[in-house]
Phi, psi and omega in degrees: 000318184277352178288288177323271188323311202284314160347284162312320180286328166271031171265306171298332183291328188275005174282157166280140218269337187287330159311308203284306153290351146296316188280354164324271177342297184325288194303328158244006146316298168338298186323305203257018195254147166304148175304299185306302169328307204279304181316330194291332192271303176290357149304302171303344149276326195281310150343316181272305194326295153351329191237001176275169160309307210280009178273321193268292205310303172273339156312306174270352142338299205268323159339272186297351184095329157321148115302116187247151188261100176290154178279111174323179164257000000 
């Protein structure tokens, strides 16, 4: 079980950290909201996210085939 959990966790690491903390943020905008509140909201990251680095950075990784390096926050 903790060999699954350490996995997951270098799965998430290897993610761009600003995705990986927006979808926190989502999830915990979310919990406690109407389902319509909570899409509106994840409408509205996935809109600024658009614009981030780390969107060309895993496009061409995933182009190429490649591993990519994310920028600390």
């Amino acid at each position: 079980a903790i060999q699954q959990v350490l996995e997951v966790a270098r799965g998430i690491a290897l993610k761009s950290p600003v995705a990986v903390q927006m979808t926190k943020k989502s999830l915990v905008y979310s919990q406690s909201r109407p389902n319509k509140d909570g899409l509106e909201h994840i409408k509205l990251i996935n809109q600024a996210m658009l614009q981030s680095d780390d969107l060309k950075k895993a496009a061409m990784a995933t182009a190429t085939k490649t591993e990519t390096e994310f920028d600390n926050l």
